[in-house]
C-alpha positions as CSV (number, residue, x, y, z in Angstrom):
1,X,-2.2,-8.7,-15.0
2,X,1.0,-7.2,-15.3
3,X,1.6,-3.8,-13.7
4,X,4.6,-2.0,-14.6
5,X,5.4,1.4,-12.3
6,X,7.9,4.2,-13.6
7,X,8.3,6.3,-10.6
8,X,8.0,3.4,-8.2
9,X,9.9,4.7,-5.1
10,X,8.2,8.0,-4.2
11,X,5.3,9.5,-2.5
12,X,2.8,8.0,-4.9
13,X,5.2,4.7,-6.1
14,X,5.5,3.5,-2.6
15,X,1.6,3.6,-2.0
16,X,0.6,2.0,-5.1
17,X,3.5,-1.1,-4.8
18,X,1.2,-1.3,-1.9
19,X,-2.0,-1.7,-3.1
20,X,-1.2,-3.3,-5.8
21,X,0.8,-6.0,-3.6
22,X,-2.7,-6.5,-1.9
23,X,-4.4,-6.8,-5.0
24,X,-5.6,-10.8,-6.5
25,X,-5.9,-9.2,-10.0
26,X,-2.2,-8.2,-10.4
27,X,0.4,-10.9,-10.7
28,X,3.4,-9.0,-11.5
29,X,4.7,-5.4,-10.6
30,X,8.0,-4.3,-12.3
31,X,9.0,-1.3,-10.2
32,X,10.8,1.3,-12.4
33,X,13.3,3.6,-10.7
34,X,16.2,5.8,-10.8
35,X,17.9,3.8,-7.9
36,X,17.1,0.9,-6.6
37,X,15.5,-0.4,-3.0
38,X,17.8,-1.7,-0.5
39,X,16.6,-4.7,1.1
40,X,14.2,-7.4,-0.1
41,X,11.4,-6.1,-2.9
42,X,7.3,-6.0,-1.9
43,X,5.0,-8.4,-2.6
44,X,5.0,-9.2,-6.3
45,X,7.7,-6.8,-7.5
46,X,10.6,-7.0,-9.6
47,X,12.7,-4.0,-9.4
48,X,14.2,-2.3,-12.9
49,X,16.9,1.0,-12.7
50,X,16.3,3.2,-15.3
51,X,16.1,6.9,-15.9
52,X,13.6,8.0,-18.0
53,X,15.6,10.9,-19.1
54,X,18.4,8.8,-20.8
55,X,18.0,5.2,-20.7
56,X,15.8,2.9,-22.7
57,X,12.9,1.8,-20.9
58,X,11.2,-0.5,-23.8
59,X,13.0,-3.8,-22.0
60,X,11.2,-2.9,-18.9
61,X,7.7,-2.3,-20.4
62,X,7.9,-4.9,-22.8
63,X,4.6,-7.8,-21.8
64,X,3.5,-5.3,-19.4
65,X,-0.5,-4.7,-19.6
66,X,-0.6,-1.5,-17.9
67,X,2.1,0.9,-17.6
68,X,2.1,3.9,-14.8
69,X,4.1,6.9,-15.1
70,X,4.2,8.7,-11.6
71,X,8.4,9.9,-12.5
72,X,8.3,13.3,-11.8
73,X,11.1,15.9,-10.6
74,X,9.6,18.6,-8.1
75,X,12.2,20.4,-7.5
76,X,15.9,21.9,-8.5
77,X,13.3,25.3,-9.1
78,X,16.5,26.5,-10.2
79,X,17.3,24.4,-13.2
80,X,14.3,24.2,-15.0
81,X,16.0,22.3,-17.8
82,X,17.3,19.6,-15.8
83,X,13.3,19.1,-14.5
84,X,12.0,19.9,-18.3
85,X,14.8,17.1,-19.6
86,X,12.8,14.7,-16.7
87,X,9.3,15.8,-16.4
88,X,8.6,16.3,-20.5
89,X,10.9,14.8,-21.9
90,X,11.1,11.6,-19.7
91,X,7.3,11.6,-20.0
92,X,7.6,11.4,-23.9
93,X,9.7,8.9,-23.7
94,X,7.9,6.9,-21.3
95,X,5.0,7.2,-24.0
96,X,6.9,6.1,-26.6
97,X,8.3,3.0,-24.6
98,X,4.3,2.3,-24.1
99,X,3.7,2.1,-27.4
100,X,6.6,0.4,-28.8
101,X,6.0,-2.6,-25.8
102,X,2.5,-2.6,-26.8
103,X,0.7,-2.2,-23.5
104,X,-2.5,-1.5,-23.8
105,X,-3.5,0.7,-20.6
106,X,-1.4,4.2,-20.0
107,X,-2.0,5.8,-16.6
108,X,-0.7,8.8,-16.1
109,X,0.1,11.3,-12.8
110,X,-1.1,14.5,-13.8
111,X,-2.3,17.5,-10.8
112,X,-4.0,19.9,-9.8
113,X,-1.3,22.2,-11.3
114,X,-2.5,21.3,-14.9
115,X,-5.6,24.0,-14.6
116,X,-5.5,27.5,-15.3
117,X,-6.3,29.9,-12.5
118,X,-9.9,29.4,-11.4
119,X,-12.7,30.1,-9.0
120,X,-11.7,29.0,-5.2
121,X,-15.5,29.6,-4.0
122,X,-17.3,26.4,-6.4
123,X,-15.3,23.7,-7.5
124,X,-15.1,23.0,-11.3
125,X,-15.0,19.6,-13.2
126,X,-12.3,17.9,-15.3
127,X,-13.2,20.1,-18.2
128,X,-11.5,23.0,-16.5
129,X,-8.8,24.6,-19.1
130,X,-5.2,23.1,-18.6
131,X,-3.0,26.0,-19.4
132,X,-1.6,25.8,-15.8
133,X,0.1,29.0,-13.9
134,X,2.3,30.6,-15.6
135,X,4.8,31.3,-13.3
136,X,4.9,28.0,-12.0
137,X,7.6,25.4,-13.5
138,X,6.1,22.4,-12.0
139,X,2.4,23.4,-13.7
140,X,3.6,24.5,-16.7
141,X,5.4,20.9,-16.9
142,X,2.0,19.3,-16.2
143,X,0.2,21.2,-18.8
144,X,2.7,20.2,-21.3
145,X,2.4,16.9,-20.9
146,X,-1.3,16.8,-21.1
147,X,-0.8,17.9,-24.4
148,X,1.4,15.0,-25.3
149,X,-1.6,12.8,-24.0
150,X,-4.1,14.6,-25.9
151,X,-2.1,14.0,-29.0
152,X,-1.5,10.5,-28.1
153,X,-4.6,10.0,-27.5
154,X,-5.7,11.2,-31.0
155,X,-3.2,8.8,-32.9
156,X,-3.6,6.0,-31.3
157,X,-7.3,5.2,-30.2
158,X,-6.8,1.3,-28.9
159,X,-4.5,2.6,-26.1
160,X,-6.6,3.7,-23.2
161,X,-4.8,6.7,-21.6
162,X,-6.3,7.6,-17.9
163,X,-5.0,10.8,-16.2
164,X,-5.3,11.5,-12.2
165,X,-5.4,15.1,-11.2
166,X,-4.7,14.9,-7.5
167,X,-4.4,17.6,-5.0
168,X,-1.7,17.5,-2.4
169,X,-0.3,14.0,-1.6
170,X,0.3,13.4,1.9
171,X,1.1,10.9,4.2
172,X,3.8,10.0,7.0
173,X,6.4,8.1,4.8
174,X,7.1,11.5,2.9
175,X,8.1,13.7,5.3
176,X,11.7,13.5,4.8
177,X,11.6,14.2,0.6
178,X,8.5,17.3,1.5
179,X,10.8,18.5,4.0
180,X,14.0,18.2,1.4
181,X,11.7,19.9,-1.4
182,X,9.6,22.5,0.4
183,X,11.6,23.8,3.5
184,X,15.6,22.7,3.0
185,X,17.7,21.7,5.5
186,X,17.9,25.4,7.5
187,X,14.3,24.1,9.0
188,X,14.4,21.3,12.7
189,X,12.5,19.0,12.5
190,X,10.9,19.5,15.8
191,X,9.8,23.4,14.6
192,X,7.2,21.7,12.5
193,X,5.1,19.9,15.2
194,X,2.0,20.7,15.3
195,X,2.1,22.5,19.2
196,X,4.9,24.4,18.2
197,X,2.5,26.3,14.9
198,X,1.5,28.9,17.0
199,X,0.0,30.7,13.2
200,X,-1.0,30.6,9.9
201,X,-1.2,32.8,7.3
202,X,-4.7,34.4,6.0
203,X,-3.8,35.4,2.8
204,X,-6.6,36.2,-0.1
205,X,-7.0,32.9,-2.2
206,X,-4.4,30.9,-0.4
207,X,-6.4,27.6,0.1
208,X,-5.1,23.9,-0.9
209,X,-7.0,20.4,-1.5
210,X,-5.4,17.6,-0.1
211,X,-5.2,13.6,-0.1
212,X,-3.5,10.6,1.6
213,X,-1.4,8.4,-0.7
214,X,-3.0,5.7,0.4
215,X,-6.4,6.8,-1.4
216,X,-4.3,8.2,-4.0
217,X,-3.1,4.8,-4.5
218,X,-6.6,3.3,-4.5
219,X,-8.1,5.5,-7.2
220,X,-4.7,3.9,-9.4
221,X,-5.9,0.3,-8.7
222,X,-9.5,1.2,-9.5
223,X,-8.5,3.0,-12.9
224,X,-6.0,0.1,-13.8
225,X,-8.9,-2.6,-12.9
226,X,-11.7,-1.3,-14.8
227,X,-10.4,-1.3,-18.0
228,X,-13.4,0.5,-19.6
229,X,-12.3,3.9,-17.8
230,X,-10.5,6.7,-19.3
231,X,-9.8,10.1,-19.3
232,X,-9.0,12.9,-16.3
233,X,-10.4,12.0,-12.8
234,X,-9.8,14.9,-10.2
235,X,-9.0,13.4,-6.8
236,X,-9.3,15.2,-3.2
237,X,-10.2,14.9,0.0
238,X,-12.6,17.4,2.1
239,X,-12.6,19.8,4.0
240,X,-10.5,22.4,1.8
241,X,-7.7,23.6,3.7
242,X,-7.8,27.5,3.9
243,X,-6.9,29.3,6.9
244,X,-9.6,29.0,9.3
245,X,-9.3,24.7,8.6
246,X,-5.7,25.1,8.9
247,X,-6.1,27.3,12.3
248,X,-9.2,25.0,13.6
249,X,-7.0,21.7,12.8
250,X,-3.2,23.0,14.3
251,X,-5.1,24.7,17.1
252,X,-3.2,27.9,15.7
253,X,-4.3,31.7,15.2
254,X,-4.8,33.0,11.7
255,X,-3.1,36.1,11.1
256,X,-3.7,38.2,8.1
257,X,-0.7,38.5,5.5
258,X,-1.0,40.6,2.3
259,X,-0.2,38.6,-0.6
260,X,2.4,40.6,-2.0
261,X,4.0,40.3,1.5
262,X,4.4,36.4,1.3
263,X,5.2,36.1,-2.2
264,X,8.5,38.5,-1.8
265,X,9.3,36.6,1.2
266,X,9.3,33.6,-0.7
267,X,11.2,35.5,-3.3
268,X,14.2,37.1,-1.0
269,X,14.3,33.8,0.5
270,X,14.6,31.6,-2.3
271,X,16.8,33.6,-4.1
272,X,19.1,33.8,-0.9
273,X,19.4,30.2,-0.9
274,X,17.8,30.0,2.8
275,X,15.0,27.9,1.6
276,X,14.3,25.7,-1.9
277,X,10.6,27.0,-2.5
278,X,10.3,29.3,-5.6
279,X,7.3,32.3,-5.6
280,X,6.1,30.0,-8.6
281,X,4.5,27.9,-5.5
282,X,2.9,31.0,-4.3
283,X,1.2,31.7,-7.6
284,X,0.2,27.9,-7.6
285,X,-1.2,27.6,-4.2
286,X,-3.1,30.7,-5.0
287,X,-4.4,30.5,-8.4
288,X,-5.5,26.9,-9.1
289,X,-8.9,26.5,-8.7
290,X,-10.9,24.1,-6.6
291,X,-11.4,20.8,-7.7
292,X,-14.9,18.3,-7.7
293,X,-14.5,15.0,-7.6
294,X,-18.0,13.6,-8.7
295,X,-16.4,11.7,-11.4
296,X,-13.9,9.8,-9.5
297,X,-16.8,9.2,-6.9
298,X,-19.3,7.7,-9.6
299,X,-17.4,6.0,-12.0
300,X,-14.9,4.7,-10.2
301,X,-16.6,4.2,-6.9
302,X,-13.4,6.1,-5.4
303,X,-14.2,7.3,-1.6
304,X,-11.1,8.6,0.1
305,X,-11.0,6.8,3.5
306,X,-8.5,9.9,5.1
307,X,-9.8,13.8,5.4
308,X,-7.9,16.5,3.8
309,X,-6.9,17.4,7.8
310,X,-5.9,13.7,8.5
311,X,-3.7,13.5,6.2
312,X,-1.7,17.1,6.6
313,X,-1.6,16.3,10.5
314,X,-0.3,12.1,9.9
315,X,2.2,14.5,7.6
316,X,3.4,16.8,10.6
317,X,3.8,13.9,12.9
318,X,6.0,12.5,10.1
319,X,7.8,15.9,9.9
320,X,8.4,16.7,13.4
321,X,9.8,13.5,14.0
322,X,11.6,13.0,11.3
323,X,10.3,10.5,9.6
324,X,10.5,8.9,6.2
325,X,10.5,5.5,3.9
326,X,12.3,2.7,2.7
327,X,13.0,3.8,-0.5
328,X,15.8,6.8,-1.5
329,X,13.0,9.2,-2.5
330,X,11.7,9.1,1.2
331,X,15.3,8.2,3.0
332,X,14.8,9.9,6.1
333,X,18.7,10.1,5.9
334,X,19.3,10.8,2.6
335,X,20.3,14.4,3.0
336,X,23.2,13.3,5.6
337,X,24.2,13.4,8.9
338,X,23.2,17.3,10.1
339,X,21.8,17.0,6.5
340,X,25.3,18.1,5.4
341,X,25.2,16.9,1.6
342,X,21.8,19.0,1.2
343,X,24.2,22.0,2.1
344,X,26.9,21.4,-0.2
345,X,25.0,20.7,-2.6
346,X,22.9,24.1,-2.3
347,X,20.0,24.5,-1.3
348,X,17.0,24.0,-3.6
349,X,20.3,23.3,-6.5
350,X,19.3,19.8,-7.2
351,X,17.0,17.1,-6.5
């Protein structure tokens, strides 16, 4: 089987070149990025620079069975239209590429972020509405290009389109780029280990699901191996991390904060260009509901091997120390020495 990746070198891209390198049933991974990998490739990969937002990605695709499309831009919050120009249109143009090389598998990253607020006290299936949050860029992005797959899915039957709705994706190698998209450079490293967390914030409805990439990665090889899947498969890890998991696991003191409160600090602060994080991620955290995972579980026999609390603390080891990957999503040293070009660039101003 040949695999092709378009995102290959981030969070999600650098888990799944894994897998997949581990994997007897794949014989060929072309690894699609905006920059290529220094050094010598993984297993079974053959590296391709493209950018899905201008160049043509047919030659890439062309002979591949299954194509993956993890490229995604989380961040400039202040440009929307340079992450619209990446995140939809990139994604229709991956689509296109798909069809014109006639593979005949699409996998797709979709999130969390696709649903429309919903309940955070019962967890609700795949059938959830996708309208996203509407102050959020990033959800309204995913929501949008659901609808591309819906309507792809209409015209063209014989392609089998699978969509993963993760929750948060951590693990150790993505420090760096979380750290770059979340906090900006004003944040040490050594602030965010876990001894130093002395709180967290107990705010109505502020509660997250997270995953590992690693089992992230894993429910990718199942959907790419059995080929009579399709559809949306929500994936997470328990417990849910609200503030009395986050307190129990940081060994830190929940301490009440109204709303209203943390989203204007969010807002002052972001629009002072102290930190990247827009009040959109507020609204997110807040409103998207709680995901099941029976479907993953049953038909794809997808068990994540890390909790939701293992993989947030293997994230603030990675943090406090720095950390990061091989590739120049997760450089640990991409934003500089003193992490000077993430200041001249401005904060939060591009990716």
């Amino acid at each position: 089987m040949r695999v092709a990746i378009v995102g290959a070198t981030g969070n999600v891209g650098s888990a799944l070149l894994r897998a997949l390198g581990r994997d007897e049933r794949v014989r060929e991974i072309v690894g699609i990025a905006r920059r290529r990998p220094q050094g010598p490739p993984p297993p079974k990969v053959t590296w391709a620079v493209a950018d899905v937002a201008r160049d043509d990605l047919a030659p890439a695709l062309t002979g591949a069975d299954v194509v993956v499309h993890l490229a995604w831009l989380i961040q400039p919050d202040r440009h929307p239209e340079a992450m619209e120009a990446v995140n939809v249109g990139g994604s229709r143009r991956v689509f296109e590429a798909t069809l014109r090389a006639g593979a005949g598998t699409l996998v797709v990253a979709s999130s969390v972020g696709v649903y429309s607020p919903g309940p955070k006290d019962r967890a609700v299936d795949e059938s959830w509405p996708r309208e996203g949050i509407p102050t959020s860029t990033y959800s309204q992005h995913k929501a949008q290009v659901e609808r591309m797959l819906d309507a792809l899915e209409a015209e063209h039957p014989h392609v089998r389109v699978a969509r993963l709705r993760p929750g948060l994706i951590f693990q150790r190698d993505a420090a760096s780029e979380i750290r770059r998209y979340f906090l900006g450079p004003l944040v040490p490293n050594p602030l965010l280990r876990r001894a130093l967390l002395p709180m967290v914030p107990r705010t109505d409805r502020l509660s997250f699901q997270a995953v590992h990439a690693d089992d992230v990665a894993d429910a990718y090889c199942r959907v790419i191996a059995q080929r009579d899947v399709g559809g949306a498969f929500n994936l997470a890890a328990e417990p849910l991390m609200d503030s009395e998991e986050m307190a129990r696991v940081l060994h830190a003191r929940p301490v009440p904060v109204p709303a209203r409160v943390l989203r204007t600090a969010a807002d002052l602060t972001w629009r002072a260009h102290l930190q990247p994080t827009s009040p959109g991620w507020i609204d997110l955290a807040r409103g998207i509901p709680v995901m099941a995972t029976t479907r993953a579980r049953s038909e794809l026999g997808w068990t994540p091997r890390h909790s939701a609390s293992e993989a947030l603390l293997e994230l603030l080891d990675g943090l406090g120390h720095g950390a990061g990957g091989p590739t120049p999503p997760l450089d640990p040293h991409a934003g500089g020495r003193f992490r000077r070009h993430e200041l001249a660039r401005g904060i939060g101003s591009r990716p």
